[in-house]
C-alpha positions as CSV (number, residue, x, y, z in Angstrom):
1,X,-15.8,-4.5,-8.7
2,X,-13.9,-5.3,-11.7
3,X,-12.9,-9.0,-11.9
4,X,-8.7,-9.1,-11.5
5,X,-8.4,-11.0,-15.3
6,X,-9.3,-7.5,-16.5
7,X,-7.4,-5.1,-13.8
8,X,-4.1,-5.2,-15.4
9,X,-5.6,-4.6,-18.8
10,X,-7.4,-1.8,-18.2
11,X,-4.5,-0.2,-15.3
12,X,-2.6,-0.5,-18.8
13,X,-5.3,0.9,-21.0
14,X,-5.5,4.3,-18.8
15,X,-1.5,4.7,-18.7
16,X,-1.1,4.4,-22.5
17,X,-4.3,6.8,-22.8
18,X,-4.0,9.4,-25.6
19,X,-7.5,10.9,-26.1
20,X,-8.9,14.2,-25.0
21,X,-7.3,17.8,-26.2
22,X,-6.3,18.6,-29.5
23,X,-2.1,18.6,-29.7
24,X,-2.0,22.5,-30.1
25,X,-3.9,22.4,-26.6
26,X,-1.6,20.3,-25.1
27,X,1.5,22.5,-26.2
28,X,0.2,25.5,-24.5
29,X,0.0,23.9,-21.0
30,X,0.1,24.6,-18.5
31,X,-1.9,27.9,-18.5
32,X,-3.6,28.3,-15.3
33,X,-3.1,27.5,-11.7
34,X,-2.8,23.2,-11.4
35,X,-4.6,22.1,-8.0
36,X,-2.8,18.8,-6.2
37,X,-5.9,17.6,-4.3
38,X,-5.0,15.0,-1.5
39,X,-7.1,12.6,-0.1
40,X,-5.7,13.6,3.6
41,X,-5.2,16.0,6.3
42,X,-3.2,19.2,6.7
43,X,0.3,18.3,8.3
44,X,0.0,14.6,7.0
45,X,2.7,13.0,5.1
46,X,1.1,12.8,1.9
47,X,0.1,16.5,2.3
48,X,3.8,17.4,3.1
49,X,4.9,15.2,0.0
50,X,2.3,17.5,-2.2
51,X,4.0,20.7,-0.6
52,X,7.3,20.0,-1.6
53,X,6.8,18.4,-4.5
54,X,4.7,22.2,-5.6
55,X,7.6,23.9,-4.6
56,X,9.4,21.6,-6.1
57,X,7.9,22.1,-9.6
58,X,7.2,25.5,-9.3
59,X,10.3,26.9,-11.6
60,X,9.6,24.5,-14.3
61,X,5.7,24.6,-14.1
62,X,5.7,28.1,-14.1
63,X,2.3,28.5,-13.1
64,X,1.5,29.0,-9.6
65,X,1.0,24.8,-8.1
66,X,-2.1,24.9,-5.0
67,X,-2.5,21.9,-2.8
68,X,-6.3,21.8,-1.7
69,X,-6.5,18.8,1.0
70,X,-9.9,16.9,0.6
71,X,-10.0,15.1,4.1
72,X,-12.3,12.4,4.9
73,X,-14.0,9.3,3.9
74,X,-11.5,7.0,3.7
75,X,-9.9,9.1,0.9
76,X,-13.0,8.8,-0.9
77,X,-13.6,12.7,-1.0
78,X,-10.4,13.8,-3.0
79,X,-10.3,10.9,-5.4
80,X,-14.0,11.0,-6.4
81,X,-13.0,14.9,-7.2
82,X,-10.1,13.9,-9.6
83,X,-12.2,11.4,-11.2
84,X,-15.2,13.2,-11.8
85,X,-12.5,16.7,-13.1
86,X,-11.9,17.4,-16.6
87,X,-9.2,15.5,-18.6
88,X,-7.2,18.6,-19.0
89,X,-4.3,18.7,-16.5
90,X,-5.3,21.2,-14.0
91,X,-6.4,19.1,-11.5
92,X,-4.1,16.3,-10.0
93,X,-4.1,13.6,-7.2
94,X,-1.5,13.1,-4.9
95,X,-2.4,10.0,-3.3
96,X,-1.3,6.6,-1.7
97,X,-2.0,3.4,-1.5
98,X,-5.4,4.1,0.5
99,X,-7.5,4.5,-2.2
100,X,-5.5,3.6,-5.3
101,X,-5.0,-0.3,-3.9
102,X,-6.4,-1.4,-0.2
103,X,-9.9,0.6,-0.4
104,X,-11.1,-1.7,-3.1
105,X,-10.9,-5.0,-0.6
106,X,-12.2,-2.8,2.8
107,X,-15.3,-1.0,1.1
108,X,-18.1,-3.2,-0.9
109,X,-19.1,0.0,-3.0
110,X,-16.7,3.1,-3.8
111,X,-17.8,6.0,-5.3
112,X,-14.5,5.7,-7.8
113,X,-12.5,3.3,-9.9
114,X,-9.2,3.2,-9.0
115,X,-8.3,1.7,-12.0
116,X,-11.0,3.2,-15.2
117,X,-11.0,6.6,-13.4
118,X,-7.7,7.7,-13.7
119,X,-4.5,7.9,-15.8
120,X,-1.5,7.2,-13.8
121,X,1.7,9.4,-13.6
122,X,4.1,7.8,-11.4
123,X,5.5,6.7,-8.3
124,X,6.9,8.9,-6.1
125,X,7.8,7.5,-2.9
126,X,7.9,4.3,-0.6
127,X,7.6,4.8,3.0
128,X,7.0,3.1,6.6
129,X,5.3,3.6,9.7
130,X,6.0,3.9,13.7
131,X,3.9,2.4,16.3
132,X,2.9,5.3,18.8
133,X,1.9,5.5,21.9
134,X,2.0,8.2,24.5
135,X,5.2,9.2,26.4
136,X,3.0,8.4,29.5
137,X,2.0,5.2,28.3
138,X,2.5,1.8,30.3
139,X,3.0,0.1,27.0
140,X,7.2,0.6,26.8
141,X,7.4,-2.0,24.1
142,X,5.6,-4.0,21.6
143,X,5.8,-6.8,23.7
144,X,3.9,-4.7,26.9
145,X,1.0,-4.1,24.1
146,X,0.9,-7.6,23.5
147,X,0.6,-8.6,26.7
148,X,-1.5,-5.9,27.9
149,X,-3.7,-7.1,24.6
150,X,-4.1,-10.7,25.8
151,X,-4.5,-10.1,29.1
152,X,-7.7,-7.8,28.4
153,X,-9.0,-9.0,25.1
154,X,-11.1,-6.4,23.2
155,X,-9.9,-3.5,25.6
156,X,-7.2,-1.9,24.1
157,X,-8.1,0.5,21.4
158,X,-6.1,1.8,18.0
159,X,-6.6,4.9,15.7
160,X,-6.8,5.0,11.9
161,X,-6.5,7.6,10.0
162,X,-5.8,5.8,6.8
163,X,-5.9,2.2,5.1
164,X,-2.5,1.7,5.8
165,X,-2.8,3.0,9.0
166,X,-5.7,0.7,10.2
167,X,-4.0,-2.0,8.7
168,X,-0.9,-2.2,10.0
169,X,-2.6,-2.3,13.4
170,X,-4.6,-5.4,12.4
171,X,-1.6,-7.4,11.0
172,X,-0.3,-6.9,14.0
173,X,-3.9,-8.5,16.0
174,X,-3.4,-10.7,13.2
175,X,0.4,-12.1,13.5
176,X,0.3,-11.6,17.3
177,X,-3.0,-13.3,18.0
178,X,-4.5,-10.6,20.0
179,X,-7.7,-8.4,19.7
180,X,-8.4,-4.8,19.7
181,X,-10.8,-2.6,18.5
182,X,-10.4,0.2,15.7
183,X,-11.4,3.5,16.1
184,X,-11.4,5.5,12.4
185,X,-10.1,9.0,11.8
186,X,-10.2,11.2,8.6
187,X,-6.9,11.8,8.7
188,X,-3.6,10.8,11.2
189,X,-3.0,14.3,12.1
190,X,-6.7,14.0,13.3
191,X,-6.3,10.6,15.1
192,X,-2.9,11.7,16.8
193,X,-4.2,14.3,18.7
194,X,-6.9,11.9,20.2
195,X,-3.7,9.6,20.9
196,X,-2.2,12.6,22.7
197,X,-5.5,12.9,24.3
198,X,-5.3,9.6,25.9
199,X,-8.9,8.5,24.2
200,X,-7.0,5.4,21.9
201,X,-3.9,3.6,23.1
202,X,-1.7,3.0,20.3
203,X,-1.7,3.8,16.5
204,X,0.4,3.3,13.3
205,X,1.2,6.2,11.6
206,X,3.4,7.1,8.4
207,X,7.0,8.7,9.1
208,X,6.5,12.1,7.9
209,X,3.6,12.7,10.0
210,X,4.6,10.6,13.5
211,X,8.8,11.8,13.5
212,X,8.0,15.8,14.4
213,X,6.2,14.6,17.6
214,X,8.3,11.6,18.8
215,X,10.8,14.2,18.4
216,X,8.9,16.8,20.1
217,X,8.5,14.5,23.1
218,X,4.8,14.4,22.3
219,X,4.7,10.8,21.4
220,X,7.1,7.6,22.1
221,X,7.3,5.4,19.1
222,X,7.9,1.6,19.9
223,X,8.5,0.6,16.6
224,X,8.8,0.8,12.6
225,X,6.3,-1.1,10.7
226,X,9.3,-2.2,7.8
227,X,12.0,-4.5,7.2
228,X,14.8,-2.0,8.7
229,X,15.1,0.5,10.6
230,X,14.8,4.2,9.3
231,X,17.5,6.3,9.3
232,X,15.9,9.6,10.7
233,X,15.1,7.0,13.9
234,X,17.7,4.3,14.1
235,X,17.3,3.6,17.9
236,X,13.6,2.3,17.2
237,X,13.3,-1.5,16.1
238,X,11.1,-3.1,14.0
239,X,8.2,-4.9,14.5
240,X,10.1,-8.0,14.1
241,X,12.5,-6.9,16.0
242,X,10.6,-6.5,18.7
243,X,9.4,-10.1,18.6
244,X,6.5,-10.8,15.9
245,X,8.7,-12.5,13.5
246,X,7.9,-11.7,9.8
247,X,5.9,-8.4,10.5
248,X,6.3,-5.6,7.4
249,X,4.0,-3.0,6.3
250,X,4.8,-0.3,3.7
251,X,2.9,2.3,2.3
252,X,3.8,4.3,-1.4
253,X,2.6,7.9,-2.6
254,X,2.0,8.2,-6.6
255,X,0.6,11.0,-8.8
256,X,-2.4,10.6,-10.8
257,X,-4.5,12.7,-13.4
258,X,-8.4,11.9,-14.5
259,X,-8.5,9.0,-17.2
260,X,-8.6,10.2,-20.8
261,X,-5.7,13.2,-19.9
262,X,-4.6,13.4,-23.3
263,X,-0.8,11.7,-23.1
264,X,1.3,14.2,-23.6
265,X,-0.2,16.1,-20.4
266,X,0.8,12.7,-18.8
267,X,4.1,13.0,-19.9
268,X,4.7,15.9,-19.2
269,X,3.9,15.3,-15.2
270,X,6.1,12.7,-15.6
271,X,8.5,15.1,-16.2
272,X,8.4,17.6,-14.4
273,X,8.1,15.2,-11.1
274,X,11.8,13.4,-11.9
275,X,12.9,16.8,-12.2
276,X,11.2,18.0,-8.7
277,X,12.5,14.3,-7.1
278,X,16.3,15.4,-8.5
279,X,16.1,19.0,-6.2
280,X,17.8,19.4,-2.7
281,X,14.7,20.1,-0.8
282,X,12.7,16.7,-2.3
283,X,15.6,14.7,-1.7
284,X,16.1,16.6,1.8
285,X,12.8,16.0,2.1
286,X,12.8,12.1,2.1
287,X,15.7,11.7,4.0
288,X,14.2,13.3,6.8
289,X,11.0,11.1,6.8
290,X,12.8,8.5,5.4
291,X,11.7,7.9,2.5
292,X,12.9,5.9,-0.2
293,X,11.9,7.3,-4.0
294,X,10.6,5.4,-6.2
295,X,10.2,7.3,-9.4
296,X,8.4,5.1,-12.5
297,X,6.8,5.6,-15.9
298,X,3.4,5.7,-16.0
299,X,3.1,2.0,-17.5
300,X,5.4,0.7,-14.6
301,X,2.8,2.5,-11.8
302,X,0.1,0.9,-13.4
303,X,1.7,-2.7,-13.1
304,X,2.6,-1.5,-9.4
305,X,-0.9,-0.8,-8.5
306,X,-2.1,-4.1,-9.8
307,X,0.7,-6.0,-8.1
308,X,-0.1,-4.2,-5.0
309,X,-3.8,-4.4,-4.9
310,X,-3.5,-7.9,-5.1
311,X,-1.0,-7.9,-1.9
312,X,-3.6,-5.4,-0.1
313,X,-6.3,-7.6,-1.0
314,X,-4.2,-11.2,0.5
315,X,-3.6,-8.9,3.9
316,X,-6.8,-7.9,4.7
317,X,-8.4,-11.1,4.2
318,X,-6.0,-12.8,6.3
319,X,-6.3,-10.0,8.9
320,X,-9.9,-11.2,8.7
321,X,-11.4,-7.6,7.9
322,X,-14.9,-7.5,6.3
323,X,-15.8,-4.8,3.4
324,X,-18.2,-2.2,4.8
């Protein structure tokens, strides 16, 4: 793991990077089909994000934008793909904070850098997540989970499909002085069906992918995991509404390209995405999952990530989470 005296440095070194094709290259892209690989699930948020953001795009990029979803592992899967592609701008990660920022402080070994491996592009989004559980559920309320949670420690059960989605659900073991037991998923999509399915009780799960079925009747969401309420949902409260003072988890979505993309590629990207965030259906887009953009050059992602892996890192260790 690279000591934290050197992150910034390097997060800086890969978004100022300006090796790899000749300038005449770079002028002629793009000139083939560009892939958006993400790390999760069909129907997820960050796969919805990469949808919209193709279409999005599609009129300036002029070359036809595919989205090739790389479940599993964490996230592991899709970014070890992008690393390992060639620097040339065709194949691109749509990602979040999963892999770029909290897998480094949950996994002792990963099979990627999140910092040497890739160039950064920018920020796209900032988003929260709503405690589910099902509409059948006895739990009507955070504080019924809670007290269901201490009555019964270790019984209750939670799904993760994600790093922010596992989490959020141990902050809140952590700041409410309970314990419950974790059971992983791929993918939220993946871990909301078994939530359906009555096999885990609750889960956290980002906006985009929880709103269609709270709204669908499918699900009941007790809460939002941020510091307000979200306007697609303003009858839910917060976490801290509902009674665990100080509670707030986040998650962010950013675009990323294989280190040593030469940097007018990177610029380009840049772009190309402001343009995309600046149409009707992106902006319709996050106002239905609530979303909050967050556009950025790449140098001001790459100071993000490093700010934010450190506040990853300070949460897990206090939820008391051991790397794997």
């Amino acid at each position: 793991m690279i000591h934290p005296r050197h992150r910034i440095g390097l997060l800086l070194a890969a978004a100022t990077c300006a090796l790899g094709l000749p300038a005449a290259q770079a002028d002629t892209f793009p000139s083939k089909p560009i892939t958006l690989v993400v790390p999760f699930a069909a129907g997820s948020g960050t796969d919805q994000m990469a949808r919209v953001f193709a279409q999005a795009m599609g009129d300036e990029v002029k070359v036809p934008i595919v989205v090739d979803n790389r479940a599993g592992a964490s996230g592991f899967l899709a970014a070890q793909y992008v690393a390992k592609a060639p620097p040339d701008g065709y194949t691109v990660l749509i990602t979040t904070n999963t892999t770029q920022s909290a897998n480094e402080h949950l996994f002792k070994k990963l099979p990627y850098d999140p910092v040497k491996d890739f160039a950064p592009v920018s920020l796209l989004s900032k988003g929260y997540m709503l405690l589910l559980v099902r509409p059948d559920s006895p739990y009507r309320s955070v504080g019924d989970l809670i007290a269901a949670a201490r009555k019964s420690p270790g019984k209750l059960n939670f799904g993760s499909g994600s790093s922010s989605s596992r989490v959020a659900s141990e902050l809140l073991k952590q700041m409410a002085g309970v314990e419950m037991v974790n059971v992983p998923y791929k993918s939220n999509p993946m871990a909301i069906t078994d939530l359906m399915g009555g096999q885990v009780d609750f889960m956290f799960a980002d906006a985009p992918t929880a709103l269609p079925q709270v709204e669908g009747g499918k699900l009941r969401a007790l809460a939002v995991s941020g510091p307000r309420r979200i306007a697609a949902a303003p009858n839910i409260p917060t976490v801290d509404e509902a009674g665990v003072k100080g509670y707030d988890m986040s998650y962010w979505t950013a675009v990323y390209l294989p280190a040593r993309t030469p940097q007018a590629i990177v610029q380009k990207f840049n772009g190309w995405l402001a343009k995309a965030s600046a149409t009707p259906l992106a902006k319709e887009f996050l106002v239905k999952t609530s979303g909050e953009e967050a556009l950025s050059t790449p140098e001001q992602l790459a100071q993000f990530q490093a700010n934010e892996s450190g506040k990853w890192g300070r949460v897990i260790k206090a939820a008391g989470i051991q790397p794997e």
